[in-house]
C-alpha positions, 0 to 999 in steps of 0.5 A: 382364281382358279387355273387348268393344265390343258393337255392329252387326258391320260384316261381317253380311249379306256373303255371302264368295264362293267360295273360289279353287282351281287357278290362281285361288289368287292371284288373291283380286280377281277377281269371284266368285273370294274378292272381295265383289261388292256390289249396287251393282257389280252394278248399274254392271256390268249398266248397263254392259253393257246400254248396250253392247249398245243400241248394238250393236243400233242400229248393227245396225239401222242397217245392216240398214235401209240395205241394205233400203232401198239393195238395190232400186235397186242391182238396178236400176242398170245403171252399176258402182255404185263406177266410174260417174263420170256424172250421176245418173239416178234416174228411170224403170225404169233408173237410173244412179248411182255414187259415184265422184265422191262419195267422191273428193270426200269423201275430198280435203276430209277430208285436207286437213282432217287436213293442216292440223288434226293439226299445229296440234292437236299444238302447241296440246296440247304448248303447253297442256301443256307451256309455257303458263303456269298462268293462261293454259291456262284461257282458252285451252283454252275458246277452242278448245273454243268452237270446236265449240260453232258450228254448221256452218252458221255455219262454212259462211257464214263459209267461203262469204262470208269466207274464200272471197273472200279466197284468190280472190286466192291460188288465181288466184296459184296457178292463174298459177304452178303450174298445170304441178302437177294441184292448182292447174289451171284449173278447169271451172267458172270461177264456183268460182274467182271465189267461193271455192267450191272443194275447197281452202276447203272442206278449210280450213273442215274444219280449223277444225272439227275442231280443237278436237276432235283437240286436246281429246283429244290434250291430255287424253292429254299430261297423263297422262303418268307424272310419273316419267318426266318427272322422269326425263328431266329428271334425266338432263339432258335439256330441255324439249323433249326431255322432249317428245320422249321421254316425253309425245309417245312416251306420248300418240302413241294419243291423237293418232291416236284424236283424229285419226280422231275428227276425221275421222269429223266431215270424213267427215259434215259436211253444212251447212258443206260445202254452202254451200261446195261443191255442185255436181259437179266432175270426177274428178281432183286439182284442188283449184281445182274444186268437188264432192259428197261423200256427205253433201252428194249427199243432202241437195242431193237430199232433196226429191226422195225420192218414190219408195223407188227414188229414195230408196234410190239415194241411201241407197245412198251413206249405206251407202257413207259408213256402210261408210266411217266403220267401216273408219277406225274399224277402222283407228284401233283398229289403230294404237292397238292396235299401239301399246299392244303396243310 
């Protein structure tokens, strides 16, 4: 005697896609190849893919206005636009402008944010993922999570009238004894020295800005190591430490560099902090005692005087340059954690 249980047939109204043919036969998963496709996967994927593509077109208009903007007075700039190191003249019918000194700039204060950032990010996560007790992981991690939450100009008022002052004493130590090396040279501007305005400060003040950011990614890496090979390293009777050597650092090292160039694309950028620190140009050279301009700090040091498209697109000109930048150490990462991915 046989029985039945009447009731609503869980698989009415699912529409089986096509039947897989060829080299598609083992593959039942794939959309549109055997698998079910329900409305909402359509929904996440349409959603997906059209967020991707908003912001493929922004960052598309984004360019296109920049160089519309920027043309009209590189056209009329009779100084070579990447070597010129002069003042800027962006008034009358002949400009002269360069970003030289800019990027120069830009580019000391943002290794010596990674300089002094990277390394203590990396121990702060093995710390935290590693070594640190259970009930201290919490508290530390908000704390150097906190630190993105400050405003920039907070850190520029702490790096201006805090911790400027306080190596006055260790850079003029620096300017007495090594001035031979051309980092610690006496600078053209006496007055940097004397308020702590220098490229120096300015690099320190960087570091902790982008610490908690390169640490946060970096730690969220850390803790997706497989466990298994962990285990397997401690079975094979390796130590802690040895563990980290072989297995988590090894595992996370994309992590930390994607970590990395993030934290560099907020050096790259950062705007007020940098200047109340350094805003005045300084000479093209290795000196870390002197101050300077990088591209953000150009244009908003100069922003009341866009009255003209001429003068403005000068110095949106060295934004297109800065927006060429921050896509090329993008690009850059992406390589290193490419490369990675493929050994």
């Amino acid at each position: 005697m046989t029985s039945s249980i009447s009731g609503p047939d869980p698989m009415a109204g699912v529409v089986p896609g096509p039947e897989p043919t060829g080299d598609n036969a083992d593959k039942p998963d794939a959309p549109g190849k055997g698998s079910v496709i329900r409305l909402g996967d359509r929904i996440f994927r349409t959603l997906s893919v059209g967020s991707g593509i908003v912001i493929s077109v922004l960052i598309a208009l984004i360019a296109i206005f920049l160089i519309i903007q920027a043309v009209p007075a590189l056209l009329k700039n009779s100084e070579n636009f990447f070597t010129y190191t002069g003042d800027w003249v962006t008034s009358g019918d002949e400009l002269q402008f360069g970003i030289a000194n800019l990027f120069y700039a830009t580019l000391v204060v943002s290794v010596i944010a990674l300089i002094l950032a990277m390394p203590i990010a990396l121990g702060i996560s093995i710390f935290l993922t590693q070594y640190a007790p259970k009930r201290l992981v919490g508290p530390i991690t908000y704390l150097v999570d906190l630190l993105a939450a400050v405003p920039s100009i907070v850190y520029g008022l702490w790096g201006i009238l805090v911790l400027g002052p306080a190596l006055v004493p260790l850079d003029q130590w620096l300017v007495d004894n090594l001035s031979f090396l051309p980092f610690f040279q006496e600078p053209t501007q006496v007055a940097n020295l004397s308020t702590g305005g220098t490229l120096l400060t300015a690099g320190i003040v960087l570091a902790v800005m982008i610490l908690p950011i390169i640490t946060a990614v970096t730690r969220e890496v850390f803790v997706q190591t497989p466990t298994a090979q962990r285990e397997a390293a401690l079975a094979l009777g390796a130590t802690k430490w040895e563990v980290v050597r072989v297995s988590v650092l090894p595992f996370g090292f994309s992590g930390y560099i994607s970590g990395s160039m993030l934290g560099l694309g907020r050096a790259l950028g950062e705007t007020m902090a940098l200047l109340l620190i350094i805003s005045t140009a300084g000479p093209l050279d290795f000196n870390l005692m002197e101050s300077g301009e990088t591209f953000a700090t150009k244009i908003a040091n100069n922003a009341a005087e866009f009255d003209s498209p001429i003068k403005t697109g000068a110095y949106i000109s060295a934004g297109l340059t800065l927006f060429v930048l921050t896509f090329i150490v993008n690009a850059a990462a992406r390589s290193v954690v490419a490369g990675k991915a493929k050994s």
